[in-house]
N, C-alpha and C positions, 0 to 999 in steps of 0.2 A: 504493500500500500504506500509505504512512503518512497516506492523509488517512483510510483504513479503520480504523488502529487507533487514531487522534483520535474518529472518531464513533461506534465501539462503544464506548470509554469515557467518552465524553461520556453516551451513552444509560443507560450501564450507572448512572451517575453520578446521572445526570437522575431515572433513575424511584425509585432508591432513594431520592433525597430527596424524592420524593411519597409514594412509601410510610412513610417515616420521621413527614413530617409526619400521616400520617394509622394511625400503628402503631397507637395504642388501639382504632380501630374495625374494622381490619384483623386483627388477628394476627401472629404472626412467621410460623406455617404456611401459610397466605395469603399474605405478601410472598415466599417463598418460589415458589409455585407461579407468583407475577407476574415476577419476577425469571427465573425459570425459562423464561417464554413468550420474555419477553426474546432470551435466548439462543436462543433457534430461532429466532425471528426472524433476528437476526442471521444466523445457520449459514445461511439460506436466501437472505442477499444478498450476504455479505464472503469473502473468500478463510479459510483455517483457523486461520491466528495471530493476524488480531484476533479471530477468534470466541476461539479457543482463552483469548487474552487476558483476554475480554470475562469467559466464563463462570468462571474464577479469580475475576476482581475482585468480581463478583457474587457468589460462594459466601463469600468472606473478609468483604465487607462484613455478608452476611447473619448471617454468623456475630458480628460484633463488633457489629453497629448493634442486632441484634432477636434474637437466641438469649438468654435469659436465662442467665447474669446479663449483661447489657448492657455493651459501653466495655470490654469485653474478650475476648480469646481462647477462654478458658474456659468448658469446658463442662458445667453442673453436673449434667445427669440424662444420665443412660446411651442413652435415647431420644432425644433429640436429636442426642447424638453420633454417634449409628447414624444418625441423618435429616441430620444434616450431611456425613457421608462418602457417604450415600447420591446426596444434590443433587450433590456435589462430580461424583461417577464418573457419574450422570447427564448432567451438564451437559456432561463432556468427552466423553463417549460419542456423545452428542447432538450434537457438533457436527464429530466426527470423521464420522461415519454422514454427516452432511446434507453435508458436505463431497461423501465418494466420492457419495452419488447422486446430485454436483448434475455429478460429471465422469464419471460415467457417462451422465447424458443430456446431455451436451453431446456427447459422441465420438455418442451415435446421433444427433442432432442435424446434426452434422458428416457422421454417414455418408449419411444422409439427403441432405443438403444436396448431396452429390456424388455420391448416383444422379439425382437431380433433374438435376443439370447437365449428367450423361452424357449424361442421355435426352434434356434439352432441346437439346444440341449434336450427339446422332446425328441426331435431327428436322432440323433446321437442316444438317444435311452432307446427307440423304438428299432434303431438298427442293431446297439448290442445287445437287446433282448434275444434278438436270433443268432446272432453272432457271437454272443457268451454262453448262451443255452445246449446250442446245436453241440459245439465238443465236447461242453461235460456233460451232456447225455450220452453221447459215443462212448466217452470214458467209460461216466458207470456202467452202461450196458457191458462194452465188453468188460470191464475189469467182473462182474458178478459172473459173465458168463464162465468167465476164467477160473473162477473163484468157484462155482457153482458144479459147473461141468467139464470137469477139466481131463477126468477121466474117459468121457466120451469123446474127446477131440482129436484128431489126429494132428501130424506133426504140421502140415498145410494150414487147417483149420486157426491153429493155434500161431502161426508164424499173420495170418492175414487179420486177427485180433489186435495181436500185439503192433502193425503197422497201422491200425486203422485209430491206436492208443496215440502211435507217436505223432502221426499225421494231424490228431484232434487237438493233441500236446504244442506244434509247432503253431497251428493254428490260434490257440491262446496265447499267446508269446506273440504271438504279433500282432494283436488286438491289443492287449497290455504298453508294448514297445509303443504303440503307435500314439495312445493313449496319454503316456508319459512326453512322447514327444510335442504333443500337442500342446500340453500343458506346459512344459517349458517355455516353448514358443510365447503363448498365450501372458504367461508371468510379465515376460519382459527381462528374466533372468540369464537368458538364453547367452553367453557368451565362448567365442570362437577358442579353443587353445590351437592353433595351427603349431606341426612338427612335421621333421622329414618324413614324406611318405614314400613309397616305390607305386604309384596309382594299377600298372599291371597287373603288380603282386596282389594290390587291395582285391581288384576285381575279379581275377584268376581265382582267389580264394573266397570268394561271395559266391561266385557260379559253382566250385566245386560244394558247397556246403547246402546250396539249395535243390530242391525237388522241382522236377522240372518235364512231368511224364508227357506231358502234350506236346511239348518241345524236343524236335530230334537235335539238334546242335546248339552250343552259343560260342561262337567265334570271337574273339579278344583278340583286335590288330591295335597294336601300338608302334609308335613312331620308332625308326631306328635310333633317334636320337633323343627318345623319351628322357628328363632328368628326374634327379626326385625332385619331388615340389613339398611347398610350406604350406599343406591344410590340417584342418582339423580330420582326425582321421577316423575317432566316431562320428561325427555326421555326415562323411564323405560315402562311408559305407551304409549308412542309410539313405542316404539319397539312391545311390545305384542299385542296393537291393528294393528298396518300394518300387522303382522305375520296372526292372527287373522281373520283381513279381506281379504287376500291369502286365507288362507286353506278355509273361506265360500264361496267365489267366486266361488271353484275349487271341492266343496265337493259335493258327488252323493247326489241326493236327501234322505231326511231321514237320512241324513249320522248322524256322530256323531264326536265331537273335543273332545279331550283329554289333561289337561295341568296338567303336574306335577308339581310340586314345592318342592326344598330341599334346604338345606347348607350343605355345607362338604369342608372339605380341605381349611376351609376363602375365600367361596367363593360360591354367589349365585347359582343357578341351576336352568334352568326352559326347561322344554319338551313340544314342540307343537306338538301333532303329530294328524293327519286329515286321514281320508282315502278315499281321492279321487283318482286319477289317478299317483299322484306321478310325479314325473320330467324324461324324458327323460337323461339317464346316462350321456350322452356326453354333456347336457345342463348345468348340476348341478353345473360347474365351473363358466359358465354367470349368475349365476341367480344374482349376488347380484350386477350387473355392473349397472350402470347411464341407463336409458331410455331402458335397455334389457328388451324384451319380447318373450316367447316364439315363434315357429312359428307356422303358424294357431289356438293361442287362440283367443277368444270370444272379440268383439271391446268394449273397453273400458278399461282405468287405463294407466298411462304417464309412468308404467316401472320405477318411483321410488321409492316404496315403502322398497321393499327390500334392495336396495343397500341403504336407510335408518335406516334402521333396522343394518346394517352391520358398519355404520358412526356413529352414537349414541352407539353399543355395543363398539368396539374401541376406540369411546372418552373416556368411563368409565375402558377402559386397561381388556379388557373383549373380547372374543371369540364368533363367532356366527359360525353352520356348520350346513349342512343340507344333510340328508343321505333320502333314500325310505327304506320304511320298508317293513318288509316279505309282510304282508297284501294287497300290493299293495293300498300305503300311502305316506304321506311325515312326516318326523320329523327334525324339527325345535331343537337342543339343545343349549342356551345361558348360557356359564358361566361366570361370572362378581365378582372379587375379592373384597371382601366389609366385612366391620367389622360388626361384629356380636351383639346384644344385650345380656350381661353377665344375667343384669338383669330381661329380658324376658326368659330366657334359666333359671334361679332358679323359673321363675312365676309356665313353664314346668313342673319342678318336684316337 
């Protein structure tokens, strides 16, 4: 508050002595109506008592610096005096009004704000309902059946239980993961620790640890001249793995993923590009929103994946975009500004 009512008198201060210096060409009715805008100004960015402040000091100066007779209070035509109480109740009037309509849009603002978050938290309950539900039911089914009938089972029976256990198991862990990631985000707490990475290694080992039955290949091309680079190296591997497990989810049977990897310009590079169906044109702007999901996709996933992927590239001052390719495909491009390894780059050559 008080560096507000410093710079409304500063300002108030400031332009009256531009106007002063230039009164002969101006007018006093003129510095008035400048003086004037002033104070609206003001009312539309400080709380009510430096405006309130502002627009006094402004009416009093107008009055002694430029109302003739000048370097006094006094007012010697009847018209002026009426145009001096006029600015005066103007001014306060003016800044009382811009006050209430600025906390009148702020409460709808606020109200706003908190049907937004209803809706976007009933989303988010009405998708983990199936999306938490679905695996621990899998669980306890097989784990009782295991438990129950275990001497009926053969050694098949019992091997495609205990995959359907770890599958259901993987599945909550990344509902959780995703969850926590959100919520970071969400805080504001979310801060980058970037360290040497090897970006091939990262991704090499995300593909070898994920399940991937729909997909017959995923191909890792990186540059011959790949260096380490400076990221953060948990959020890098989630970025690649949510992308990752998008394009599988989405990919034709047999399909194939593709991830390039380069540096150029100080600045990481990485290309997902998949060729399943691609995104509908007019989607491609939602894909990365909170709890968006297409319309008529396949049930299952809470729709944060992505706008994850978008929240971790951004904390690292980094770029994500997502285009269809000719192929009828999607491509993932992430660029993320990161220092480069000098000493890995002479290993190169």
């Amino acid at each position: 508050m008080r560096r507000q009512f410093l710079l409304s008198v500063t300002l108030v201060l400031l332009v009256s002595g531009l106007c002063f210096l230039s009164g002969d060409i101006l007018g006093y009715r003129t510095v008035a109506m400048i003086l004037l805008m002033v104070a609206s100004v003001l009312g539309m960015l400080f709380e009510i008592m430096p405006v309130l402040l502002a627009s006094a000091l402004s009416a009093f100066i107008w009055n002694f610096f430029f109302i003739p007779p000048t370097f006094t209070f006094h007012i010697g035509e009847t018209e002026d005096l009426l145009m001096f109480l006029l600015y005066f109740l103007v001014a306060m009037l003016n800044a009382v009004l811009t006050f209430k309509i600025r906390k009148v849009e702020k409460r709808a603002l606020e109200k706003e704000e908190r049907e937004k978050t209803i809706k976007l938290y009933n989303t988010l309950l009405n998708s983990l309902t199936h999306e938490l539900r679905t695996p621990i039911a899998t669980i306890l089914g097989a784990v009782d059946t295991l438990t129950e009938s275990r001497d009926k089972l053969n050694a098949e029976q019992e091997n495609h239980l205990l995959q359907a256990i770890n599958s259901s198991g993987l599945r909550l862990n990344r509902q959780v993961e995703n969850l926590l990631s959100m919520s970071r985000l969400e805080s504001g707490m979310l801060k980058p620790n970037p360290d040497w990475c090897d970006l091939s290694e990262l991704v090499n080992s995300i593909v070898q640890k994920m399940d991937h039955p729909r997909v017959k290949d995923v191909v890792v091309v990186a540059s011959d001249k790949l260096p380490l680079v400076k990221i953060d190296h948990g959020l890098m591997e989630q970025i690649v793995h949510n992308i990752l497990h998008n394009a599988m989810q989405y990919s034709t049977t047999e399909g194939k993923i593709r991830v390039a990897l380069n540096y150029q310009n100080d600045a990481a590079e990485l290309s997902i590009t998949d060729d399943g169906p691609g995104f509908p044109e007019e989607e491609i702007e939602h894909v990365f929103e909170k709890f968006y999901r297409l319309p008529q996709t396949k049930t299952g996933g809470s729709g944060l994946g992505l706008s994850i992927v978008k929240g971790f590239v951004e904390a690292q001052k980094g770029t994500v975009t997502l285009r269809n390719t000719e192929s009828c495909g999607a491509n993932f491009q992430i660029v993320i500004p990161a220092e480069a390894s000098f000493i890995n780059q002479l290993n190169h050559e």
